[in-house]
Residue, then its C-alpha position, 0 to 999 in steps of 0.5 A: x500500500x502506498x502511503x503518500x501520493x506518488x505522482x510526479x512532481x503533485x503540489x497541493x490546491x493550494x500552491x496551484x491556486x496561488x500560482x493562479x492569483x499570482x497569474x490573475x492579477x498580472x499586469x496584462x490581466x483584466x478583472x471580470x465585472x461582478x456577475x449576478x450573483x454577486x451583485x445579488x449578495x452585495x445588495x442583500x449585504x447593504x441591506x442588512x446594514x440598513x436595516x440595522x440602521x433603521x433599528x438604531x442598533x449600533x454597528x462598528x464604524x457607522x454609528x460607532x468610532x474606530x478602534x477604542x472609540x467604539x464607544x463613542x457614536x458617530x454621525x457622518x458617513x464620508x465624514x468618518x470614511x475620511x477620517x480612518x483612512x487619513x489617521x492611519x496614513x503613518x506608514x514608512x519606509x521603502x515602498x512594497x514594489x509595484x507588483x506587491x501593489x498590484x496583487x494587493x488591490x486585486x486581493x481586495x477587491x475580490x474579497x469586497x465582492x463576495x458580500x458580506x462587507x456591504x459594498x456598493x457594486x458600483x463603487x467597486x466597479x469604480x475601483x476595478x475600472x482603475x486597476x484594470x487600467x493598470x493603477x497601482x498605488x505606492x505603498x510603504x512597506x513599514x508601520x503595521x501590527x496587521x492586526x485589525x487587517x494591513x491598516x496603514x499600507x492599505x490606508x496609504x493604497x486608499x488615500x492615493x484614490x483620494x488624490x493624497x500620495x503617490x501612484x507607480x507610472x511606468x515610463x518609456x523604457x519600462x522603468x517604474x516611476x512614482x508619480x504624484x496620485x493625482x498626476x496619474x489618475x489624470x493621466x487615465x481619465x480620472x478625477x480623486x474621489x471620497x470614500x464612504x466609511x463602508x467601503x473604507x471599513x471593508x478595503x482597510x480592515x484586511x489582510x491584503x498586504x501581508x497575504x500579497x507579500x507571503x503569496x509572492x514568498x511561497x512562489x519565490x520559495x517554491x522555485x528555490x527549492x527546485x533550483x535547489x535540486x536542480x543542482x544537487x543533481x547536477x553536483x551530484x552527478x558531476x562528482x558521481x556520488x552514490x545515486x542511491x541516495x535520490x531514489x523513491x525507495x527512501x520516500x516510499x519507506x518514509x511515507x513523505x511526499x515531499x520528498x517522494x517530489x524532491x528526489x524526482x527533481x533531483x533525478x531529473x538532472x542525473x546523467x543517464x545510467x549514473x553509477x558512484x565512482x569508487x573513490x567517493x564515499x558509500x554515504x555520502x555527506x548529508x548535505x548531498x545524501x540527505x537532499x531529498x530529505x531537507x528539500x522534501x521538509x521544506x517543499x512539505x511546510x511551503x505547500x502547508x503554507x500555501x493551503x493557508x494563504x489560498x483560504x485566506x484569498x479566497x475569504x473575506x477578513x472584513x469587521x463588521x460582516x453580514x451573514x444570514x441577515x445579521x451584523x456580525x462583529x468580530x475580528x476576521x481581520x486579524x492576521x494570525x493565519x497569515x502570520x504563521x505562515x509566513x514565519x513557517x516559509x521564512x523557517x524553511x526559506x533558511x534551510x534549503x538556502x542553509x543547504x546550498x550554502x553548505x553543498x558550496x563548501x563541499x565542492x570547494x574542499x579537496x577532502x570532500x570534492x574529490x581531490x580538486x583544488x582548493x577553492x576550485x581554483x587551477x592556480x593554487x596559490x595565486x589564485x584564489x578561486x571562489x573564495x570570495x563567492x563562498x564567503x558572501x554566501x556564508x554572510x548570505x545565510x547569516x543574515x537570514x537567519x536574522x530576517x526570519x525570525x517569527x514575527x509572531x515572536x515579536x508581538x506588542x500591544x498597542x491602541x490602548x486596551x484593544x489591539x492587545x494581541x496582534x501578529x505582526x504579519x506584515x513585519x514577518x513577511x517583508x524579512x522574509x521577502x528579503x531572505x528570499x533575494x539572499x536564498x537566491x544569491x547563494x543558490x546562485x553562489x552554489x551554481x558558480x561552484x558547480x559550472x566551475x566543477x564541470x571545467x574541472x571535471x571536464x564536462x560537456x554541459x547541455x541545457x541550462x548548464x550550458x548557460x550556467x557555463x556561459x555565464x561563469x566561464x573557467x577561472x583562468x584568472x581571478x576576476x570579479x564574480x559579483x555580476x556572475x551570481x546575479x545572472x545565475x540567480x536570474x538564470x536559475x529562477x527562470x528554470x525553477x518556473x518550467 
């Protein structure tokens, strides 16, 4: 009996589902008008919220202030729509790139549709015609606890509707730009608008920009560890160790699926027929034997993140909400799912970045490379080698270790006695997109040492190693090898999405 799912290369829903949004919400893509059916719901939603009204029953934000004033009434609609938007433009910091912009709106917007947020069909038209025409605010990055939701990046996306702020342009040469909100609403036919406290309420109180930044890690991530054991087989066949290793068999004894699809990638890059040398170890070290394994554990945590992320896409984290003709207040916004998937993809980020850091060492040590030079240098001595590539990718790892620590470690209260347990989400997912750049700067490290092992080994490279070969041609000579590692990172990212 077969324990874990055996077919190649299987992915939860989830991750597909995500690589789907990802697709969705591409800058040539189009986001359909609301059907029926949601136009129905929405209806239905802003009804409710009428009737809640008529009966004078307080409600959240409508007759109630924000946060820890809850308890004091209200009165003006656009009055306090302007109001929660404008106290919580405090963000700072470099702003998230316009990609992350991009995702997020559409996240929003599809979330405000589903109706339970009672928002008006035709001021969500409004803002799928400016997305759909490419508008994608400038969002700053830092200054959120993602507790009542992402309020400040979400604040900051708001107000730039509001003419307040600045929006991305791309100019001629496709470089991006940030224009004043005002300019590039003009330059698409459009005049800044007000938000009613409704939509306001709905477009805030959300976790799209954590959930758009962690989506786009576990993609990024999900790629990495495919380039991470593209190459182990490469390595592994250019020294000829032991392919026993990479076998189902391991696998299927296990019982993990994870690393069933890990060893198969790594397979893929075995040369037909591959056989150990007799002069490598029957076991070989485990950052070699035990690839499948470390790769598969991270491929596994990465899919469970991705089950996490798609349900929270595909919900809606609004408060108040309309369900079965009732105001429902609650706290959908608060981040904790998203939170904890982050830190987990982060977690798992480090290891398989940790792995081809130390696969690095093992090409680049004649006690573990087979007798080869030192550094993989043909001119020991005055020469140098990867020396200086190795180090970088050793303060690479360092640093991850730094940027993954769980957010949800971090946690501190704040806005008086209400927000006393938040998740930090957004801090946790940007330390994470910063790890990634340096996972694929040492995975790339790991792809110099290994076109620099096929010249030794005398190798005829096909395919990517070819362009790998292309990319960093033999040290004959030391050079700088910086721009090396960041064609490999581009190289290997590309080949981590076939």
């Amino acid at each position: 009996m077969t324990l874990i799912d055996d077919r190649p290369d299987s992915e939860t829903t989830g991750s597909d589902r995500l690589a789907e949004i990802v697709s969705s919400a591409a800058w040539d893509a189009t986001i359909e008008p609301c059907t029926a059916v949601d136009v129905e719901r929405m209806e239905a939603s802003a009804a409710t919220i009428a009737k809640h009204l008529a009966e004078q029953k307080p409600i959240y934000g409508l007759t109630q202030g924000f946060g820890p004033l809850v308890l004091y009434s209200a009165e003006s609609e656009m009055e306090q729509g302007s109001s929660l938007i404008s106290h919580l433009g405090t963000g700072q910091g470099a702003p998230l790139a316009p990609d992350v912009s991009r995702l997020i709106l559409w996240l929003r917007l599809n979330s405000m549709r589903k109706g339970y947020s009672a928002v008006s069909p035709d001021f969500w038209q409004t803002l799928a015609d400016l997305w759909n025409a490419g508008y994608a605010p400038v969002i700053p990055r830092d200054g959120t606890v993602s507790a009542s939701g992402d309020l400040q990046p979400l604040a900051h996306a708001a107000l730039t509707f509001t003419g307040f702020g600045e929006a991305w342009r791309r100019d001629g040469e496709g470089q991006w730009q940030r224009r004043p909100a005002t300019e590039v609403l003009a330059s698409l036919g459009r005049e800044p608008f007000e938000w009613p406290v409704r939509e306001a309420l709905a477009f805030v109180n959300g976790t799209g920009a954590s959930l758009a930044v962690s989506i786009l890690n576990q993609q990024s991530a999900l790629r990495l560890v495919r380039a991470g054991a593209m190459l182990t087989g490469r390595l592994a066949t250019l020294l000829r160790a032991n392919p026993e290793h990479y076998e189902d068999a391991h696998a299927f004894a296990r019982g993990q699926a994870g690393q069933l699809t890990a060893a198969r990638w790594i397979r893929r890059e075995l040369a037909a027929g591959l056989t150990r040398d007799e002069r490598r170890p029957l076991q070989e070290p485990y950052s070699l034997r035990c690839a499948p394994q470390v790769l598969g554990a991270v491929l596994d945590q990465l899919t469970g993140a991705g089950d996490v992320l798609a349900r929270e896409a595909g919900g809606c984290q609004d408060n108040p909400i309309t369900f079965d003709d009732q105001v429902m207040h609650g706290g959908n916004f608060h981040a904790m799912p998203v939170g904890l998937a982050s830190d987990q993809i982060g977690l798992a980020v480090h290891m398989a970045a940790y792995l081809a850091e130390r696969q690095l060492n093992l090409l680049l040590n004649p006690a573990t490379n087979g007798d080869l030079p030192m550094m993989l240098t043909p001119r020991a001595g005055r020469g140098c080698g990867l020396a200086g590539v190795q180090i970088s990718a050793t303060s690479f790892v360092s640093r991850i270790r730094q940027l993954v620590y769980p957010a949800s470690l971090t946690t501190l209260p704040t806005n008086g006695w209400n927000q006393d347990h938040v998740p930090m989400a957004l801090n946790g997912a940007n330390g994470v997109s910063d790890a990634l750049e340096l996972a694929w700067l040492t995975v790339a490290s790991l792809g110099l040492g290994v076109a620099q092992l096929a010249v030794m080994t005398g190798d005829r490279p096909q395919g990517i190693w070819a362009e790998l070969a292309e990319i960093s041609p033999p040290l004959d000579a030391d050079r700088p090898m910086g721009a090396e590692v960041r064609a490999a990172r581009e190289l290997l990212d590309r080949a981590g999405r076939q």
